[in-house]
C-alpha positions as CSV (number, residue, x, y, z in Angstrom):
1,X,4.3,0.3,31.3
2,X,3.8,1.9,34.7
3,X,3.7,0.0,37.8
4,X,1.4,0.6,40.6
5,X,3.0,1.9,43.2
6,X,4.7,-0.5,46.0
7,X,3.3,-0.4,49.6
8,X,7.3,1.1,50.9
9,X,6.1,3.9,48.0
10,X,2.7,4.4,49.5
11,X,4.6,4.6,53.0
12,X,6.9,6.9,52.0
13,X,4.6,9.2,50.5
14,X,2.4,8.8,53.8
15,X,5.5,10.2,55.8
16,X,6.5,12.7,53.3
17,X,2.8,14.1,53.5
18,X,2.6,13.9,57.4
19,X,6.1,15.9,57.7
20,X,4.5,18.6,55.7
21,X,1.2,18.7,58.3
22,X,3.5,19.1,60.7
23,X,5.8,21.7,59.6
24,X,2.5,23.4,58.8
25,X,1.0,23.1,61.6
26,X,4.0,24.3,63.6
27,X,5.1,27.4,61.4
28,X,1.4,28.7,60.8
29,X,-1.2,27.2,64.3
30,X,-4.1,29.3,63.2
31,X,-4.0,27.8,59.6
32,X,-7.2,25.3,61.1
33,X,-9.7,26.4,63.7
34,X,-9.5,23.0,65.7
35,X,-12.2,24.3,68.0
36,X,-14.8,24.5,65.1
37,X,-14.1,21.7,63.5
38,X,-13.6,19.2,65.8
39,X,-16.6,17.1,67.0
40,X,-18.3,18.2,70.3
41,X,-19.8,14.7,71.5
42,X,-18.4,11.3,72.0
43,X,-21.3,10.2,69.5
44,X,-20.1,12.6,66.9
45,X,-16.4,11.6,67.3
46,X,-17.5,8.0,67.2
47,X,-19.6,8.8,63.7
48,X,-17.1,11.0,62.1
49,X,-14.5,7.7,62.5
50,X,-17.0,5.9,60.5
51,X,-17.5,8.1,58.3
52,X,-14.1,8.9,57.8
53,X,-13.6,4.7,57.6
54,X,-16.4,4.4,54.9
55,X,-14.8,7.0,52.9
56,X,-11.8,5.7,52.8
57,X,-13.3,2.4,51.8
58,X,-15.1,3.9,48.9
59,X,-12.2,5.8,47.8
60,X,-9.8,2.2,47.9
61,X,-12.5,0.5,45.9
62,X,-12.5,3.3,43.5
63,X,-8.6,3.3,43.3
64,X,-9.1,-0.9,42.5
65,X,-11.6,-0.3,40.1
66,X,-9.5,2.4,38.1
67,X,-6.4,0.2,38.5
68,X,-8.4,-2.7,36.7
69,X,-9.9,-0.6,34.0
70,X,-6.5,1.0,33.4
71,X,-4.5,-2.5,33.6
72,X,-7.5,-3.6,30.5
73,X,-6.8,-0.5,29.1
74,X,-3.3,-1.2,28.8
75,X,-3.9,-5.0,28.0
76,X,-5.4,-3.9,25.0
77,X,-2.7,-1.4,23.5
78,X,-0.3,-4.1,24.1
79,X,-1.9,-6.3,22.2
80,X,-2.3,-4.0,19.4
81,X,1.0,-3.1,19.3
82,X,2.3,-6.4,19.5
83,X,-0.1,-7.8,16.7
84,X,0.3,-4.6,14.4
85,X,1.3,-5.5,10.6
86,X,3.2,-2.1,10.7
87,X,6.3,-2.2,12.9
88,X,6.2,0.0,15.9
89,X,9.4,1.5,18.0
90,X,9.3,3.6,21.5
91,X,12.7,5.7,21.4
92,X,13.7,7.5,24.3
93,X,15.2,11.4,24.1
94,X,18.7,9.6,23.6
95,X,17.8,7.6,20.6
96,X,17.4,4.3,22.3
97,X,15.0,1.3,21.8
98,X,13.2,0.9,24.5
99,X,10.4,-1.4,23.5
100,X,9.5,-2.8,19.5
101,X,7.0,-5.2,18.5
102,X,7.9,-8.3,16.5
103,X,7.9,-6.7,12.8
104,X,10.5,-4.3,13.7
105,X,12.7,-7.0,15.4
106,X,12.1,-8.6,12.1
107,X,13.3,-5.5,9.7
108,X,16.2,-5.1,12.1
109,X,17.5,-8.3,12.0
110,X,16.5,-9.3,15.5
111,X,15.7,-12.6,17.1
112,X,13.0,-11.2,19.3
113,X,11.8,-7.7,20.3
114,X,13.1,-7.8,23.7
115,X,16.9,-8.0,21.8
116,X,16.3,-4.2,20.5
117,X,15.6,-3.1,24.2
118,X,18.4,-0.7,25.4
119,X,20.1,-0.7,21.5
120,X,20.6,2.6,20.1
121,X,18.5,2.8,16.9
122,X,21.7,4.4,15.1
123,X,23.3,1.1,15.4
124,X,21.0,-0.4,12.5
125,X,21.3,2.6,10.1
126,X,23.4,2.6,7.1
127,X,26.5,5.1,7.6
128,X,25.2,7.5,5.0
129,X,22.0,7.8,7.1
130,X,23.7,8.8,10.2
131,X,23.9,12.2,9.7
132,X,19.9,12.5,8.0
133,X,19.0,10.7,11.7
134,X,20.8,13.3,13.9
135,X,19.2,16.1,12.3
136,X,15.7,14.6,12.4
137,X,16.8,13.9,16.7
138,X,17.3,18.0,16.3
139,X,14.3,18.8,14.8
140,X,12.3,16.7,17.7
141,X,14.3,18.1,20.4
142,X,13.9,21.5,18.8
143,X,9.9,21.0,19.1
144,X,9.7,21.7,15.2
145,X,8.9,18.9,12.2
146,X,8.8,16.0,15.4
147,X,6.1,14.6,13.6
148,X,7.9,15.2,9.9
149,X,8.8,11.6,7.9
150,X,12.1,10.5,7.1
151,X,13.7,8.0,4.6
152,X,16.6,6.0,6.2
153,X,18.9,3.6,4.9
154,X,18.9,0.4,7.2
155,X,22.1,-1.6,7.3
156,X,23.8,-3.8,10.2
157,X,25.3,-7.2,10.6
158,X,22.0,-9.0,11.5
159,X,20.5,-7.6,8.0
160,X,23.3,-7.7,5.4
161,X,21.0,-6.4,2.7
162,X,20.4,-2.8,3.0
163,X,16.9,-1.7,3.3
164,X,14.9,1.4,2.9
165,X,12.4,2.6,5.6
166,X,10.2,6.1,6.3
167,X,10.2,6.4,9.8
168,X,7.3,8.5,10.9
169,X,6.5,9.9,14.6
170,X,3.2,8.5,15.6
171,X,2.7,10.0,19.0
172,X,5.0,11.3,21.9
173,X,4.9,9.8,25.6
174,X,5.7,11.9,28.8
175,X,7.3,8.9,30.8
176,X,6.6,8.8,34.2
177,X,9.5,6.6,35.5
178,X,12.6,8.6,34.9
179,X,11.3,11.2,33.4
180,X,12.1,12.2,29.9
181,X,9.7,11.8,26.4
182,X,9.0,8.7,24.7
183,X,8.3,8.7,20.9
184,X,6.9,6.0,19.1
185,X,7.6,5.5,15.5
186,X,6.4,3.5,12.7
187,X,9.0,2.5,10.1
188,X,7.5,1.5,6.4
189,X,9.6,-0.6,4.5
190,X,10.1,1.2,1.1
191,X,12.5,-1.4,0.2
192,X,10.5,-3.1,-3.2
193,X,8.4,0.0,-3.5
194,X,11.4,1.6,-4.4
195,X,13.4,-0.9,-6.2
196,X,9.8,-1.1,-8.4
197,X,9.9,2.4,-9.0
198,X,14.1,1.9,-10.6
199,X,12.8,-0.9,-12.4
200,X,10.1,1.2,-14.2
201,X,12.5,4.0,-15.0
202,X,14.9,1.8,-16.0
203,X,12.5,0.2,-18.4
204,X,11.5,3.3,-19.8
205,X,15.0,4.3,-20.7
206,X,15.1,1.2,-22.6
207,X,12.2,1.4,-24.4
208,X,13.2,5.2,-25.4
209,X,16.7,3.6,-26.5
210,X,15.8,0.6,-28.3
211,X,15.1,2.2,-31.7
212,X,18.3,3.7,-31.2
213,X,20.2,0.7,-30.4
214,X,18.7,-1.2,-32.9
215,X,19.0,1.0,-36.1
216,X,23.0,1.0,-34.7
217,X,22.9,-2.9,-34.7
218,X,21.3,-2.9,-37.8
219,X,23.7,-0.6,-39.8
220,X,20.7,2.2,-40.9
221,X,19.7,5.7,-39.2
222,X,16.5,5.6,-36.9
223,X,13.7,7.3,-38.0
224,X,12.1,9.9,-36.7
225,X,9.1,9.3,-35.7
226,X,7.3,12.8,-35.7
227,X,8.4,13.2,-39.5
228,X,8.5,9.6,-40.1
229,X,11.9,10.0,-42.0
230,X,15.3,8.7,-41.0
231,X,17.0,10.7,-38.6
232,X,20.2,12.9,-40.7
């Protein structure tokens, strides 16, 4: 999340922009025509400080006003990402957690969400996933497929029991402390979708076997059952 800016910050960037008036002012004098726009009467000097006052009044209210709606703003993704059924990741450029919500501390093995912060998501991939991960990092950085789904192999020391996940690239954040782009990413737990999907097949191999298997047990030739005569 961004911070607003501290008042040394403000300060700085006060001195910063008076250093460039003055170098301005002192490498190009006829950039302003003083003479025309200064005011000619003490009563116009004293109103153009007011006015100059009451703007800068409205605009701090205005700066307040955004900064509330924004803080809300942000309120409200944070609690959607913290209440989301899906689990959520923000990866930097390197690869590294840099915040998760509660269900992906939970399929990574995690106490807490803060515990991922600063971990480099290859740490909870399986070893044969490694090299899948690096080339979807190369794709991203490449600027092609960053949104393109995955399947990765989860395994760590936290979470014995390996688990299948799509990771897919929701969105990508420009951040503005440090610099760099955020991704976040979902990751789906395929894990019992998948192991379903082996069950089935393995059932239907069985089935297609069992006449097999039990004309052998049985001592007598299938039949076929097309021709609905024993196979030769």
């Amino acid at each position: 999340m961004t911070k607003d800016p501290s008042p040394s910050r403000q300060d700085e960037a006060a001195r910063l922009l008076r250093e460039r008036a003055r170098k301005r002012m002192e490498t190009t004098p006829g950039a302003v025509d003083i003479d025309r726009t200064l005011p000619a009467t003490p009563e116009a000097w004293r109103e153009e400080l007011l006015l100059l006052q009451i703007e800068r009044d409205i605009q701090a209210e205005e700066l307040h006003r955004t900064r509330g709606e924004l803080a809300r703003v942000r309120a409200g993704y944070r609690d959607l990402f913290e209440h989301a059924p899906v689990a959520y990741l923000l990866l930097d450029e390197d690869g590294v957690i840099r915040d998760a919500n509660p269900p992906a501390a939970e399929l990574l093995g995690a106490a807490s969400a803060p515990e991922l912060e600063g971990q480099a998501f290859a740490e909870f991939l399986a070893p044969s996933a490694l090299e899948q991960w690096a080339r979807c990092r190369a794709a991203q950085s490449a600027g092609g497929a960053a949104r393109a789904a995955t399947e990765l192999g989860l395994h760590c020391d936290q979470c014995p029991l390996r688990r299948l996940v799509r990771m897919e690239c929701v969105t990508e954040v420009a951040c503005t402390e440090g610099g760099g782009v955020h991704g976040l990413f979902a990751l789906i737990d395929l894990t019992e979708q998948r192991q379903v999907e082996e069950d089935r097949e393995a059932l239907i191999d069985l089935v297609e076997a069992s006449p097999q298997l039990l004309a052998g047990r049985l001592g007598v030739k299938p039949v076929d059952d097309a021709e609905g005569e024993p196979t030769p």
